[in-house]
C-alpha positions in Angstrom: -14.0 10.9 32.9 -11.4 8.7 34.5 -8.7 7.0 32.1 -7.1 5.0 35.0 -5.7 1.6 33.6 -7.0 -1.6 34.2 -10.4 0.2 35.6 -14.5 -0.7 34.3 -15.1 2.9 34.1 -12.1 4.0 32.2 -12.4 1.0 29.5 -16.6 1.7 28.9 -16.0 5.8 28.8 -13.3 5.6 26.5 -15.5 3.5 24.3 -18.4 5.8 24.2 -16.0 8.1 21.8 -17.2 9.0 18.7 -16.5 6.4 15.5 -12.8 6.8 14.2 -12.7 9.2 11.1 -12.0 6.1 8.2 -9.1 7.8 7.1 -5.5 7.0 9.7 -3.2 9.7 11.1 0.3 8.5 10.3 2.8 9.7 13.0 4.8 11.2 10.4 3.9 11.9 6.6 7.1 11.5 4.2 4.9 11.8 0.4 4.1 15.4 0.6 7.7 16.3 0.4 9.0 13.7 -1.9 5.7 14.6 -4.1 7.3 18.1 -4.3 10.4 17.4 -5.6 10.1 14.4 -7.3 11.3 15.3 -10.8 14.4 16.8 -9.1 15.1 13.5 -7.1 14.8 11.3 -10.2 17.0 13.6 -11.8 20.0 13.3 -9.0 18.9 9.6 -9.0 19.9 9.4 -13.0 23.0 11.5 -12.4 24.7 9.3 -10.3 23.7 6.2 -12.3 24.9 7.6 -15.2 28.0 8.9 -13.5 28.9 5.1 -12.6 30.3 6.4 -8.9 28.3 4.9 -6.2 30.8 5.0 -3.4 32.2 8.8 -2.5 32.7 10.0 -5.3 31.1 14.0 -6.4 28.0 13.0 -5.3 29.1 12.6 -1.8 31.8 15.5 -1.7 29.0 18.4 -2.5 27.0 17.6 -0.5 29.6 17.6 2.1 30.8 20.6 0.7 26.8 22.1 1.0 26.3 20.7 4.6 29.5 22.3 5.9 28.7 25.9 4.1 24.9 25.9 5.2 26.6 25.0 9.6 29.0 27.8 9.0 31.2 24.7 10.0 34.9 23.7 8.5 34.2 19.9 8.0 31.8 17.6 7.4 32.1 14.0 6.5 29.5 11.7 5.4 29.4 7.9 6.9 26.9 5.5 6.9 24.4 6.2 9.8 24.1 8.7 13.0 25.4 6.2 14.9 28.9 5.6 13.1 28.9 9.4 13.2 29.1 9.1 17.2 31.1 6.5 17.2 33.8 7.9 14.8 34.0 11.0 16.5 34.5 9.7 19.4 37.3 7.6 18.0 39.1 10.9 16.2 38.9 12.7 19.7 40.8 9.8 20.9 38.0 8.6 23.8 38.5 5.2 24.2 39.0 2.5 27.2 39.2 3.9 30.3 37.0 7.3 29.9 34.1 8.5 31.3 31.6 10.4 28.7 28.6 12.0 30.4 25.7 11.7 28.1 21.6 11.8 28.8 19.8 8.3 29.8 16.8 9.7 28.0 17.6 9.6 24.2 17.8 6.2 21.9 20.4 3.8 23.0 22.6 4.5 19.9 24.0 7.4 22.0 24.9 5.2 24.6 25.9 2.2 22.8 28.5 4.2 20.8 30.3 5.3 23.8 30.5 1.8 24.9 31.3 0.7 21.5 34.5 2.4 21.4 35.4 1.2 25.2 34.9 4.2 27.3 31.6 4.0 30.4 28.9 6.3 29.6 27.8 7.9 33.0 24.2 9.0 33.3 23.1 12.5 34.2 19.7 13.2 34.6 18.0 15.9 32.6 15.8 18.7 33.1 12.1 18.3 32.8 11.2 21.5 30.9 13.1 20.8 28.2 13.7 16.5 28.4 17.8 17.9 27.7 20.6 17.3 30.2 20.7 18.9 32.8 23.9 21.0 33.4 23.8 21.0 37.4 23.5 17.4 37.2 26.3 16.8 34.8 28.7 18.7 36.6 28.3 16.4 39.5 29.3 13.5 37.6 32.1 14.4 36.6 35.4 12.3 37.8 39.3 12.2 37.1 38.0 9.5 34.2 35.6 11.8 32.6 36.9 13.3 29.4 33.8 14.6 27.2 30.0 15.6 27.4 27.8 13.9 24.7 24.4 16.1 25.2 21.6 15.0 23.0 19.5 17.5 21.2 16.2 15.9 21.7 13.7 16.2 19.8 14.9 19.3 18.1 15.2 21.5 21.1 18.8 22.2 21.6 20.7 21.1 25.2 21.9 23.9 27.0 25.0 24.9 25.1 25.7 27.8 27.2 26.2 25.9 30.2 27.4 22.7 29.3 30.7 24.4 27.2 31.2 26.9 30.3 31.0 23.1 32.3 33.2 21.5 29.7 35.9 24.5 29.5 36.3 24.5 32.9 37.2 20.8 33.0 39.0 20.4 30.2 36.4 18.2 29.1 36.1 17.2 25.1 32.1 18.0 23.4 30.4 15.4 21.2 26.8 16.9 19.7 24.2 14.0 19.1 22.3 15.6 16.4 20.4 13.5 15.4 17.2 14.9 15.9 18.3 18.6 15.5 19.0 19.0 11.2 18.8 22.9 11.3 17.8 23.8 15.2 19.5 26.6 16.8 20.9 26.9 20.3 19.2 30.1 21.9 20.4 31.2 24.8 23.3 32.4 27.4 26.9 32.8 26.0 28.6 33.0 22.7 27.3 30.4 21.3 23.9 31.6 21.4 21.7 31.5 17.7 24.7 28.9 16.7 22.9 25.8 14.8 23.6 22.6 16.9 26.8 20.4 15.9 28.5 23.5 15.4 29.4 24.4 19.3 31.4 21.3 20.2 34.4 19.2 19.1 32.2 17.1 17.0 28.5 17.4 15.4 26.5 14.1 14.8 24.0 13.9 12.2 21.8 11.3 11.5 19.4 10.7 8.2 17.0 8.0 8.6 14.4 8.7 6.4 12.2 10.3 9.3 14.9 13.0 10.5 14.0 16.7 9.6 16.8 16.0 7.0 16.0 12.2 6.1 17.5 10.1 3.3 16.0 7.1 1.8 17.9 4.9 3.7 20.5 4.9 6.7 23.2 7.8 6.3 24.9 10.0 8.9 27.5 13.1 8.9 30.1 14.2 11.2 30.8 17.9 11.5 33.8 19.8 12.9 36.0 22.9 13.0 39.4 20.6 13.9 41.8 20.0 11.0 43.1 17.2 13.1 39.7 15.8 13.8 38.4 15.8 10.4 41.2 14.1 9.2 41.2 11.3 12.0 37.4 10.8 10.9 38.1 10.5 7.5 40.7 8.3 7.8 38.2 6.2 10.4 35.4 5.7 8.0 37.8 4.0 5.2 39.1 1.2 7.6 41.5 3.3 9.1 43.5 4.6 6.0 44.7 7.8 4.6 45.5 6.1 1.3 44.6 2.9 0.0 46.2 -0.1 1.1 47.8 1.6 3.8 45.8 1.3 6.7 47.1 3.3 9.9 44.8 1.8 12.5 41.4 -0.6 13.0 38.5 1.6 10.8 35.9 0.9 9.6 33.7 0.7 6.2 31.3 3.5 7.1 30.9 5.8 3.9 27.7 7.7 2.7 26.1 6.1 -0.1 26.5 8.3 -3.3 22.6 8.1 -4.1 21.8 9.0 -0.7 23.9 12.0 -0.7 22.5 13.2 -4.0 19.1 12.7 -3.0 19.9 14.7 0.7 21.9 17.3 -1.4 18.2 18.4 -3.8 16.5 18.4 0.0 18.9 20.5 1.6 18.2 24.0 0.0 14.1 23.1 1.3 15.2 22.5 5.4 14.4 25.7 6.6 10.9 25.5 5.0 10.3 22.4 6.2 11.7 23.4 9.7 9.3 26.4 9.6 6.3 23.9 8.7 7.1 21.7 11.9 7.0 24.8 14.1 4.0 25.7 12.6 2.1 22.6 13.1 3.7 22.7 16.8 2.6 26.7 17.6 -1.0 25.0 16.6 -0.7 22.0 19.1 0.5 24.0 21.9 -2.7 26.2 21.3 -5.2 24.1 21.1 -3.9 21.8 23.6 -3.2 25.0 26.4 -6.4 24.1 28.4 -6.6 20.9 28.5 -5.8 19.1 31.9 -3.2 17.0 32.9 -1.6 18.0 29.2 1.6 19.7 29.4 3.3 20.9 26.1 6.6 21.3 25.0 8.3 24.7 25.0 8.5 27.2 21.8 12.2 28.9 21.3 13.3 30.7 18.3 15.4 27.6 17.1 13.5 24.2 18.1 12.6 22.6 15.0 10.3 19.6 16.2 11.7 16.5 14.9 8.9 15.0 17.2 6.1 17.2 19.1 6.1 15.4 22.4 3.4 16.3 25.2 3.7 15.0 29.1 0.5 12.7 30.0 0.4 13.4 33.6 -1.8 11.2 36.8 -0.9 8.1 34.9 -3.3 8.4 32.2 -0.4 8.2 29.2 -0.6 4.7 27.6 -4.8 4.9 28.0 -4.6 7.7 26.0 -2.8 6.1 23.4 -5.2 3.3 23.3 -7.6 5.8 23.0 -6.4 7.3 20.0 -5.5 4.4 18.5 -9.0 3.5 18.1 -9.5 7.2 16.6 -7.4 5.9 13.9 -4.6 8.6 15.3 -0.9 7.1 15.4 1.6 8.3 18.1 5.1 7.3 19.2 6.7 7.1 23.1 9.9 8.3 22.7 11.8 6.8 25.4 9.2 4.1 27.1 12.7 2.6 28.7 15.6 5.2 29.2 19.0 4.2 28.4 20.7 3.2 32.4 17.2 1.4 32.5 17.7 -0.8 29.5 18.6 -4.8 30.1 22.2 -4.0 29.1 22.9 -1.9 32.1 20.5 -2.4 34.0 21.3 -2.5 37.9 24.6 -0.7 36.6 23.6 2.8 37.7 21.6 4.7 40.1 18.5 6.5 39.8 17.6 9.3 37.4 14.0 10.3 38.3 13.4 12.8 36.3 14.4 10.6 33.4 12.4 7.3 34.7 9.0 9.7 35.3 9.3 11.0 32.0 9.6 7.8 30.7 6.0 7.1 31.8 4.5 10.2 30.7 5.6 11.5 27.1 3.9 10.6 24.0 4.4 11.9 20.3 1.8 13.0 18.7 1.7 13.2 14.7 3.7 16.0 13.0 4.9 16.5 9.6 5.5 19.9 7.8 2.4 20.3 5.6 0.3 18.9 8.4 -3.1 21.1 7.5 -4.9 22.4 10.5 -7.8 20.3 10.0 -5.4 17.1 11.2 -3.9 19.2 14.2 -7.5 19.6 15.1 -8.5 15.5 14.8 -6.3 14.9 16.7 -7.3 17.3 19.8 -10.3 17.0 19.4 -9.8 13.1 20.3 -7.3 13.6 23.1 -10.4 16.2 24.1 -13.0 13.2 24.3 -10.1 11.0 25.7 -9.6 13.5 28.7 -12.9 14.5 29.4 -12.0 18.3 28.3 
């Protein structure tokens, strides 16, 4: 069966698939958790209404205080969304106008866009195909007399190689920002000390981020820096409170970036269920990669010890990705490309840089299929058993 674009043949075969079962496949699932502990959310919900502290407050410093003890870490400071988290840690390492930060173009622009926001260039380095993570070959030949940091991106739960980039970073001199925000509990397994370390814990600064689909989501927008420097801590806490250590005394241009109270109360009853929910994602994705091992033109993502699946992201390869998608569609199956335009690619900067191509061929090939941590079998198998009919297998 041929599922070449824009072809006769591919548009009548893909038609001749079964009906779509009536019931849809979300991409991701959010009731079976909050089902689970809903008497303990309305609970925290009451708590901090009656407590009549909506803005920091106790809410807000234990769940700082059960973030920072779960990392192993020293810090960790809630602000209002992944992407103040990158920005403000960038800020409290003092990267600014005039740097160069080496960072992935394959990831959402908020990585990007932060270290532009605080005036330093982000410079692209291409990743590694295996594992859709920078690439630590290609990063250390980027680097200049400008460059001051590495911001490696966890994606999609599978943690960069650590090992490598700090040995890279070391060597230089060179300052480590963690984007996290796809990585709420993953581990780092492989060369070095850092190996079985949970990711935001191995650089100068961790970046979390809670939308509500992360492994860790809020019910809103929310974000977390984490760190072992007294000095960076304190520069981030002042940052997120328009630049002051005490009130009415600002020190420098901040900004008014503070986790929510309620949010924090509702992360903090979630927290103590991550690992559980971790182990469900992995679970779901030990299923895929079976069932999907023989089917051509599929390649799936890699297993390790400490990828916890924010997304379970397959390569579509011969150009047969977005027909695919339509196909499912029409099953009634949802699915997600995460990135359809990398970063260096986007209108922004486009024409800026030069070519990634391992990034830009990715780009055409991933797609995200559904995943959620009580995802029953029976839904794993729906869904390959219509990419099976999609792909002729």
């Amino acid at each position: 069966m041929s599922l070449t674009n824009g072809t006769p043949a591919a548009t009548a075969d893909l038609h001749d698939a079964p009906p779509a079962d009536p019931s849809p496949v979300p991409i991701l699932d959010l009731t079976p958790e909050i089902e689970m502990l809903w008497d303990e959310f309305n609970q925290a919900f009451q708590d901090v209404l009656r407590s009549g502290q909506f803005i920091m407050g106790p809410a807000v410093k234990a769940f700082e205080a059960a973030v920072a003890d779960y990392l192993g870490c020293k810090h960790a400071i809630g602000v209002n969304s992944g992407t103040d988290a990158l920005v403000i840690g960038l800020r409290a390492l003092g990267i600014g106008p005039g740097d160069e930060v080496i960072t992935t173009p394959f990831s959402f622009f908020a990585t990007a866009e932060s270290i532009s926001n605080v005036g330093a260039t982000p410079v692209f380095a291409d990743i590694d195909e295996a594992t859709f993570n920078l690439d630590p070959a290609a990063v250390e030949a980027k680097i200049t007399p400008r460059t001051k940091a590495i911001m490696p991106v966890h994606l999609f739960g599978d943690a960069a190689d650590m090992g490598a980039l700090l040995q890279i970073a070391e060597a230089h001199g060179l300052r480590v920002v963690e984007d996290c925000a796809q990585s709420f509990g993953a581990r780092y397994v492989g060369d070095g000390e850092a190996s079985g370390a949970f990711t935001g814990t191995m650089g100068d600064v961790g970046a979390f981020s809670f939308f509500p689909s992360k492994n860790l989501g809020a019910f809103g927008d929310g974000g977390l820096i984490v760190t072992d420097d007294d000095a960076v801590a304190d520069a981030a806490a002042m940052l997120r409170k328009h630049g002051a250590r005490k009130k009415y005394h600002n020190e420098t241009l901040g900004y008014n970036s503070r986790l929510d109270a309620l949010q924090a109360a509702l992360l903090h009853v979630k927290l103590p269920h991550i690992d559980r929910f971790n182990a469900g994602r992995r679970r779901v994705a030990a299923l895929y990669n079976e069932r999907l091992a023989d089917v051509p033109g599929v390649q799936t993502p890699r297993m390790t010890d400490g990828h916890v699946f924010h997304q379970y992201t397959v390569r579509v390869l011969d150009g047969r990705r977005d027909a695919l998608r339509e196909h499912l569609q029409r099953e009634g199956i949802s699915t997600m490309v995460y990135y359809p335009i990398p970063q260096d690619r986007l209108p922004v900067y486009d024409g800026t840089y030069p070519e990634n191509p391992v990034s830009d061929r990715l780009s055409a090939e991933v797609l995200s299929l559904p995943i959620w941590p009580s995802m029953e079998e029976a839904v794993v198998e729906r869904v390959v058993a219509a990419i099976r009919r999609a792909l002729g297998a």
